[in-house]
N, C-alpha and C positions, 0 to 999 in steps of 0.2 A: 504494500500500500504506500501510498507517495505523500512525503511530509506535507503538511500544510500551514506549520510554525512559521515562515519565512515565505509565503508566497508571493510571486510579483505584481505587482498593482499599481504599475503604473506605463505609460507612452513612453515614447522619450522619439523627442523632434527637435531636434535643433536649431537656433533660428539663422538667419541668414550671417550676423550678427557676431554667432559662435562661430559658425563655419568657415567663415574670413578672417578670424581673430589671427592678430600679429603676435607671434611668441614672442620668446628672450624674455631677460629679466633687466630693469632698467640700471642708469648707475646708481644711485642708492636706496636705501631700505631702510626704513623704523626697526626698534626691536626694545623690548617690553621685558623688562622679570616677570613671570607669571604670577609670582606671588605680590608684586605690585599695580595688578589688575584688581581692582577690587568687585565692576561687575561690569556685563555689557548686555547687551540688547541685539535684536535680531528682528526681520521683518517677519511675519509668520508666513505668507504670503512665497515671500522670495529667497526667503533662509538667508539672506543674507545681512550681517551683520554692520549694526548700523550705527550701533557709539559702542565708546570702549571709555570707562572712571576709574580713573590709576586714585591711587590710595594719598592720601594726602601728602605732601613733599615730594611723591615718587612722581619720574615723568616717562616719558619716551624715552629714545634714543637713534640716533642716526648714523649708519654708517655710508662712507662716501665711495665711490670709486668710479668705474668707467664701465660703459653699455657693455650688455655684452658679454660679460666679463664671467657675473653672478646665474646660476641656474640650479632648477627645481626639480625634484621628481617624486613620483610616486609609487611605491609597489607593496602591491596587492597580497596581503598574508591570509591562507584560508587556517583557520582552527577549525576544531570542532564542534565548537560552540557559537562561534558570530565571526567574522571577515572581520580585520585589523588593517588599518591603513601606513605603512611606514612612507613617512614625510621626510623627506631630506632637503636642506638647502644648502648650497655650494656656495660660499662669501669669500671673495678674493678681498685681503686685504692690501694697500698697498704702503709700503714704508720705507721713509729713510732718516730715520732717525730713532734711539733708541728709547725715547717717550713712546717713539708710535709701536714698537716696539713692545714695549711693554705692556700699552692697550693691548693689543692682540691676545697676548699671554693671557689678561682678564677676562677675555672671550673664550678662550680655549679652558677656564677654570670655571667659569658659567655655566651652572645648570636650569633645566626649564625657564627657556627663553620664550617668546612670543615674537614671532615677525611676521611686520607689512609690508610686501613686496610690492611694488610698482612694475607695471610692465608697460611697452613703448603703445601699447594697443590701447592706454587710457584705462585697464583696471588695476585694481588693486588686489592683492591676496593674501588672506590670513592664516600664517604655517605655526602650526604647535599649539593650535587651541582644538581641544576635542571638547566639541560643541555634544556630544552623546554619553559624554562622561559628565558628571560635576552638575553644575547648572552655572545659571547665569551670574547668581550672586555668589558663587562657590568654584571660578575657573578651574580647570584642569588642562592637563596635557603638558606641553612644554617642548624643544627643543635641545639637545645638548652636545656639544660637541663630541664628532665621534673618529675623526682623523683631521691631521694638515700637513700640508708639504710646502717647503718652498724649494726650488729650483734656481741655480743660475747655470749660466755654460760662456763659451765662446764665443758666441755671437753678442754681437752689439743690442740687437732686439731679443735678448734671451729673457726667458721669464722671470718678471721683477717682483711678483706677487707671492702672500702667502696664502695658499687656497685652502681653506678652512671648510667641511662640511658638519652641519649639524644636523639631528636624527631625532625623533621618535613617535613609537606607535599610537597611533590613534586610531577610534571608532570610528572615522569621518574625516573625506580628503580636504584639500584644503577648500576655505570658505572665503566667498569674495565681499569684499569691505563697501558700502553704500550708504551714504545717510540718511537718502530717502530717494522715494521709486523712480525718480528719472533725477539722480545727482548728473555732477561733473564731476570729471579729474579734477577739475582746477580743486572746486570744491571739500574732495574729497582729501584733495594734498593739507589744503587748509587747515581742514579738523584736527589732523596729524598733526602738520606741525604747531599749532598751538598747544599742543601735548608734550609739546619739548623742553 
């Protein structure tokens, strides 16, 4: 007999919208302790998440670099019990100097992060929040560093960057940031950076 705990109930149609959507990840990205999330909101509608209240004193974070550079992915975990989503994102830092330096190191000792990814196509995307864990007044999930290399060589354009990737599972892939049903980028950068 054929389970019916998990059956599918829904379409899935694309819109033209998605279809065309510009990949890459842009040159920089917000990024959140999760434990200095104190709640956020989501459209019920659109799932998509629409403010985010960091805990008092605590703000955002930014990191800079060049298009291009930074990139995401996602793969598919089956258990036996529910599908887990493993989120990774790839952050090239770039440094020359031993302060910048340093940063890095406190990235790389950072657990359960929170990032807002920009991408060149005008959205945004929300990595290490498991919106199916926790609730909204109670975030869960997180990102954490799980390797980094840096490289140089012989060439003159040899890799200048430290590329840092951060990891972890979640109930739910990543979710796109909005603050309300027909925002803007501009808009959308807005809300962010005054979180800074």
């Amino acid at each position: 007999m054929a389970s019916t705990c998990a059956s599918l109930n829904t379409d899935y149609a694309p819109s033209c919208a998605a279809l065309k959507r510009a990949g890459g990840v842009g040159s920089f990205i917000y990024v959140a302790n999760l434990g200095d999330i104190d709640a956020y909101t989501f459209d019920a509608t659109s799932k998509d998440i629409e403010t985010i209240t960091m805990v008092a004193t605590k703000t955002l974070y930014k990191i800079e670099g060049k298009k291009f550079k930074n990139s995401t992915s996602v793969e598919l975990s089956v258990g036996e019990n529910f599908r887990t989503f493993m989120q990774k994102l790839n952050v090239a830092f770039y440094s020359n100097t031993s302060l910048l330096n340093q940063a890095i190191e406190t990235f790389a000792n950072a657990e359960d992060l929170v990032f807002f990814v920009p991408d060149p196509g005008g959205y945004i995307t929300v990595w290490g929040l498991d919106v199916n864990a926790g609730g909204v007044g109670d975030p869960w999930g997180g990102l954490t560093a799980e390797s980094g290399t840096e490289e140089s060589g012989v060439e003159l354009n040899g890799r200048t960057a430290f590329n840092m990737t951060f990891s972890g599972e979640m109930r739910n892939k990543e979710r796109f940031f909005n603050i309300d049903s027909s925002p803007s980028y501009t808009a959308n950068i807005a809300y962010l950076e005054a979180l800074l």
